[in-house]
N, C-alpha and C positions, 0 to 999 in steps of 0.2 A: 631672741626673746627667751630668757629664763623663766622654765617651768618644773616645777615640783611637782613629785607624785609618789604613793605610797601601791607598790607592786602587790605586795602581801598580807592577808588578815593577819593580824598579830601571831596567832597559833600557829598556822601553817610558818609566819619567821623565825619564828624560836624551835621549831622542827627542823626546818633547814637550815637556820645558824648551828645547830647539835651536828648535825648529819654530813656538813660542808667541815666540819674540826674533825670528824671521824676520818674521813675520806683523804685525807690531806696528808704531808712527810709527818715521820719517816717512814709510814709503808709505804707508800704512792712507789713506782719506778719513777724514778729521774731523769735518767739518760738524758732523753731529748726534750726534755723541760725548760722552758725560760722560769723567771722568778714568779713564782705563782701572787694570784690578787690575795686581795682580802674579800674578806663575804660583801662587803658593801661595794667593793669593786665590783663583783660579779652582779650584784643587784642592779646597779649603773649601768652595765653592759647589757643587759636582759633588755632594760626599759630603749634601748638604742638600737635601730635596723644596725643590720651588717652593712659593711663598707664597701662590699662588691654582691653583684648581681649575678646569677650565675645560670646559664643555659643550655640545656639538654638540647641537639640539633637531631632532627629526621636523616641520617645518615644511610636509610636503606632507600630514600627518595630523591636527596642530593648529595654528593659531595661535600665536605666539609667548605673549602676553597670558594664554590659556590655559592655556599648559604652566607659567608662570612663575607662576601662583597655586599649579597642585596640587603642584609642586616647593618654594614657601614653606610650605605645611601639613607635608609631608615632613621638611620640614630642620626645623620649628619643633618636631617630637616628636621625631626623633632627637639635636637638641642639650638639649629637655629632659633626654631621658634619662640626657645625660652631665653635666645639670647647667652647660651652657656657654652662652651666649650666642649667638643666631642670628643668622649672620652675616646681610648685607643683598646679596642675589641683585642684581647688575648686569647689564647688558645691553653689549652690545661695541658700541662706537661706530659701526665700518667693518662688522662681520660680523652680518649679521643672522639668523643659523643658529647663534650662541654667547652663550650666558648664564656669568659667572663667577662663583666663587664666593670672597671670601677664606679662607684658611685661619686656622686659631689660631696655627698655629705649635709650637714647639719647647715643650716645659713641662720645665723641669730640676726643678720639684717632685716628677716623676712621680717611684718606686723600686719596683724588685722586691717585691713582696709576699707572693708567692705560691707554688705547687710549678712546679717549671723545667719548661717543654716549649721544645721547640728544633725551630725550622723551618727549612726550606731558603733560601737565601740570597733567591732569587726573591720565595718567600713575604713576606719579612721585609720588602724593597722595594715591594710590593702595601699589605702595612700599613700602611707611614709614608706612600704616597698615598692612603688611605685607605680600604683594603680590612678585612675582618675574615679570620681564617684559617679557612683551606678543609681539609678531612681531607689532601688528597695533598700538603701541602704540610709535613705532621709527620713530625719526623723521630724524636723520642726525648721520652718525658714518664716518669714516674714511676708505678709499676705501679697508686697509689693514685689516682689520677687519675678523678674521678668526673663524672658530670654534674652541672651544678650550682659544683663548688668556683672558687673564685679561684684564678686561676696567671697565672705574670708568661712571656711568650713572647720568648726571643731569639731571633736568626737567626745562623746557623752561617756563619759568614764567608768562611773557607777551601773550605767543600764537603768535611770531614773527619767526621763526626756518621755513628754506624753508622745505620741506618734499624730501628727499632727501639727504641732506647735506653732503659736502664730508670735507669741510673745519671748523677750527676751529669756532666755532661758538661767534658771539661777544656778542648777546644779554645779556638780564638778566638771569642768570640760577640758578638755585640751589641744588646743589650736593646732594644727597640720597644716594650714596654709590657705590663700586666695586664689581664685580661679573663677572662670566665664561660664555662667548659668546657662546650661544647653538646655533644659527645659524649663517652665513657670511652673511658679504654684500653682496655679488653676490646673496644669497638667499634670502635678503632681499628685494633688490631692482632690480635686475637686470634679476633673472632666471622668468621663465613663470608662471601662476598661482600666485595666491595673498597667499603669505606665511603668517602662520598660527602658534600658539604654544606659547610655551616659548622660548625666542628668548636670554634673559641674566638670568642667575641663581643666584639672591643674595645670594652671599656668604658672605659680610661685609658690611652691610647698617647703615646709620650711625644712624639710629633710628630699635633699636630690635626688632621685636615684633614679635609672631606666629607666623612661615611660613606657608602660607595657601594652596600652591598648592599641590592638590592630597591629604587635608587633609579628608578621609569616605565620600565622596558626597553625599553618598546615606545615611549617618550618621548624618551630623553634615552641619549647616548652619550658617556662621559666620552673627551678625546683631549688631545692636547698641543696647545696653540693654535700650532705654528708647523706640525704637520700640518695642521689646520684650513684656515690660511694656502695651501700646498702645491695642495689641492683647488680654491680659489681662482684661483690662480695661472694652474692649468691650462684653467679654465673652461670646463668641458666643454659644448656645448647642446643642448638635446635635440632629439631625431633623428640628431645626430652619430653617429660609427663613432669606439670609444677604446677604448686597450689600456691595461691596467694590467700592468706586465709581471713586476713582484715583489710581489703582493698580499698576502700575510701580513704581518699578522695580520688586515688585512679592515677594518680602519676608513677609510683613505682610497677602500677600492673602494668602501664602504657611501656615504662622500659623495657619489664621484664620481655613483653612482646616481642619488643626489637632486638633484643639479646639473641632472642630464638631464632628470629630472622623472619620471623610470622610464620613460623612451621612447630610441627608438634600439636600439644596441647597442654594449653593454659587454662586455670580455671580459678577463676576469683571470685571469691566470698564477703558477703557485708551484711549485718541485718540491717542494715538502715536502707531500706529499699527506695526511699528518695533520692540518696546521692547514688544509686546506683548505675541511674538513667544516665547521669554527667560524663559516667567511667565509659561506656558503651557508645556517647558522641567523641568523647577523645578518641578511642578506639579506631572510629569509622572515619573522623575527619584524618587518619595520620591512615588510612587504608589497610589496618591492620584487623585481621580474619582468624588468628588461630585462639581467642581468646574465648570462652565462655561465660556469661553473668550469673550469679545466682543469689539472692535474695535468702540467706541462710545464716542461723546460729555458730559460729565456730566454736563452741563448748561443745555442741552437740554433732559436730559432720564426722568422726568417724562410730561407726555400726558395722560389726563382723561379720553383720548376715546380710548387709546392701551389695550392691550390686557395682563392678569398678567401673561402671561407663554413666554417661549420663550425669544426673544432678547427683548434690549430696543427698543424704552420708555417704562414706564410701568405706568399704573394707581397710584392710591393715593394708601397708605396704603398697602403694596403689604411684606414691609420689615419686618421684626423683630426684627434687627438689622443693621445699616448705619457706617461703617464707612466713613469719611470724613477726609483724610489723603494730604492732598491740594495740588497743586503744591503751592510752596511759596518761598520766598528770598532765601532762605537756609543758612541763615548767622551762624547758629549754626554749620554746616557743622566742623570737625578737621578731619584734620590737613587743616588750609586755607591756602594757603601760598601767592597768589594773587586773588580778587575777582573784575571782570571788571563791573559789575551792576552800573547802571547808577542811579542815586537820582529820575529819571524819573521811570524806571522802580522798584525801591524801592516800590514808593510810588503807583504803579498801582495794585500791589496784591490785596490788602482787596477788593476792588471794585469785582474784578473775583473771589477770594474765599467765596462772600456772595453769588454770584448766584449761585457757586454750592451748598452749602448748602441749599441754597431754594429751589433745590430739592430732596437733604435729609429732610428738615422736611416734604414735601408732601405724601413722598415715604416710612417715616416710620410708621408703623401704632401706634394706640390710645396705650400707653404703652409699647411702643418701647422704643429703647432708641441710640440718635448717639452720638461718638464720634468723636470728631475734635481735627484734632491732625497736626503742623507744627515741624520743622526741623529748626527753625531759633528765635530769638533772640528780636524781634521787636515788640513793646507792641501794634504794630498798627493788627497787621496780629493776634495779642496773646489775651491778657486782652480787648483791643479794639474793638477786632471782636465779641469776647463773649457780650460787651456789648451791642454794636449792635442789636447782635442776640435775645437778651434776651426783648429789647425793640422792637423790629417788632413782633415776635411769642410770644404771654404773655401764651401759650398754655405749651410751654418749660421750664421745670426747671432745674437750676444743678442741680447736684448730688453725693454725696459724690462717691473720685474711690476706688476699690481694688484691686490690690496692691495700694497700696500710699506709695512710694520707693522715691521718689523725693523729693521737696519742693514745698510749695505753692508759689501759685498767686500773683500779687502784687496788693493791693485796690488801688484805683484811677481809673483814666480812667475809670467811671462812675460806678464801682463796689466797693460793701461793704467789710468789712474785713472778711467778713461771707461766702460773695459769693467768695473772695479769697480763701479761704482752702476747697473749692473744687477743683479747679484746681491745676497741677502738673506739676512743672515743671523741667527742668536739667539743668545742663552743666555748662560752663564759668562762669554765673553770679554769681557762689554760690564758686566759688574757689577761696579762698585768701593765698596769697603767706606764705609760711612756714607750712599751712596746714595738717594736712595727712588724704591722699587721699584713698578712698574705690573705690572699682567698682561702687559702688553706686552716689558718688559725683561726680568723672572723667569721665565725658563721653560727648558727643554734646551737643549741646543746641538744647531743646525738650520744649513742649509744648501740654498740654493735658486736650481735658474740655469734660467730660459727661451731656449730655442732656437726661432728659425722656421726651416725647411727653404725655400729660395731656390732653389737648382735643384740 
């Protein structure tokens, strides 16, 4: 089933058409470059999940060897069940803490089948990486809606769908596929208490990939492999002192954990004190102890005169390791199907991602080392900020990373070709059409630069 869809408000395209020509040969390093896209290729690529699934394993709880039998018995009844073929569970060459999975892929056979429920856009991106839909994320289904029936689930594009909805829905939507109503509308909407669960079981999504629910929780942690990468990078050892300084949504502080061995001290920062709860069950359900929560500003956690134990702020020199994992555009984000970001708020990142980092470099101490790492696409938030940075703190140097799984940097925007190949980066920009794709090359667009603090 061919569907169209328009990723970006017009401003924010004509920003990142400017900024994708900037960024491109002949400064780019080549080396290890296939034939780069075009802008409209990368936009293609954006709106499309990655082609493999990729998984962080509990390695201080099982065996790698272990986890990757009871995880082929799993996959081998859940592809039954859709009738598909089980894919063959890989091992990551460099990462010994990620198992991959391929996906199927797109199926244009799939169609509409069934009575319309329509979910929120978020939801709808959860499916196509291979989630099933959860009750809070329905937006409007059809009153006869039972347990039991076949409905075909799209995702409401725009974020226009009343919440509720009993009637055919006119907006933008975008089909993701049919599956088995685990709950009714009376229990959606209408019975007491805020219903909870999986609410529609994909059975035929029109993008395959992993089914994730109830795949070893307490086993296996599905994440993007160039986060994976990120935790890596920073290498945290145990016994070490590391600050994580924007922890939400909890998957990199959960690695960081394991990095440690669950020894030391960890201590992760969010002001968004609702997903904090989320970070502190990951924590507990993988039995890991050396971590601490806190509900705090990172513009504001280092203060000269607090105190280096306990909550934030904390004195200079306190870390060992920082990461710096930003909030930011997120335009690297797949599968995007619509992104509402304004050219305004585009352009207001860097400014807020330098102040946090001003207080990672206080915060780390003399031969520490931070890494900064975004989720998006834009040389302003990327190659930009490093230069930036590199020109306020002359104390800071790169530094080459390990792993280095990605591709480098792009020189320009005030950096050398030298200072490019230390940076790493992923996703979109390095995918050219006819390609063939590794788990390596297919994934978000990522972003990753190592600092040592020198004096």
């Amino acid at each position: 089933m061919e569907q169209s869809i328009s990723v970006f408000k017009q401003g924010v395209y004509d920003f990142l058409l400017q900024d994708f020509e900037k960024i491109r040969t002949p400064q780019v390093v080549e080396e290890n470059r296939q034939s780069e896209p075009t802008f409209d290729q990368v936009l293609k690529t954006l709106a499309q999940p990655p082609m493999f699934t990729t998984l962080r394993i509990n390695v201080l709880k099982q065996p790698k060897q272990e986890i990757k039998q009871q995880l082929e018995k799993k996959l081998t009844e859940a592809y039954r069940k859709r009738k598909k073929d089980v894919p063959k569970i890989e091992e990551h060459p460099l990462l010994d803490d990620v198992l991959i999975i391929p996906n199927h892929g797109l199926d244009s056979h799939v169609q509409p089948v069934g009575k319309e429920v329509i979910v929120d856009l978020y939801c709808g991106l959860s499916v196509l990486r291979g989630s099933d839909v959860f009750a809070q994320g329905i937006m409007g289904a059809p009153t006869d809606v039972r347990e039991g029936d076949l409905v075909s689930v799209f995702a409401d594009v725009r974020g226009t769908c009343r919440k509720g909805l009993t009637q055919p829905f006119d907006g933008e939507k975008y089909f993701i596929g049919n599956g088995i109503a685990r709950q009714s509308r009376y229990s959606l909407f209408v019975a007491e208490g805020k219903a909870s669960g999986v609410a529609v079981e994909m059975t035929e999504p029109v993008f395959d990939a992993l089914p994730l629910s109830g795949l070893l929780p307490d086993l296996v942690f599905p994440q993007n492999l160039p986060s994976i990468v990120c935790g890596h990078v920073l290498d945290p050892q145990p016994d070490q002192t590391v600050l994580d300084m924007c922890s939400a949504p909890g998957g990199k502080t959960q690695h960081l954990s394991l990095l440690m061995k669950d020894t030391g001290r960890l201590v992760a920062l969010d002001k968004a004190s609702n997903k904090l709860k989320k970070i502190q069950q990951n924590l507990e359900s993988w039995g890991q102890t050396n971590c601490r929560v806190y509900t705090f500003d990172s513009t504001k956690c280092f203060n000269s005169t607090s105190e280096a134990d306990g909550g934030p702020p904390y004195p200079a020199e306190v870390f060992d390791r920082v990461l710096v994992d930003v909030p930011c555009s997120a335009l690297g984000q797949r599968p995007a199907l619509y992104n509402k970001i304004t050219l305004k708020e585009l352009q207001s990142y860097p400014a807020y991602q330098k102040k946090i980092f001003k207080n990672a470099y206080h915060l780390v101490k003399l031969g520490g080392c931070i890494v900064y790492s975004t989720c998006t696409i834009t040389s302003d938030e990327n190659e930009g900020l490093v230069s930036s940075i590199l020109k306020e703190f002359p104390g800071l140097k790169l530094t080459p990373q390990t792993p280095f799984i990605g591709q480098p940097g792009s020189a320009g925007c005030g950096l050398n070709q030298e200072q490019a190949y230390k940076l790493q980066k992923f996703g979109p920009l390095f995918m050219s059409e006819g390609q063939k794709l590794s788990s390596d090359i297919d994934t978000i667009g990522f972003f990753i630069a190592k600092f040592v603090k020198e004096f």
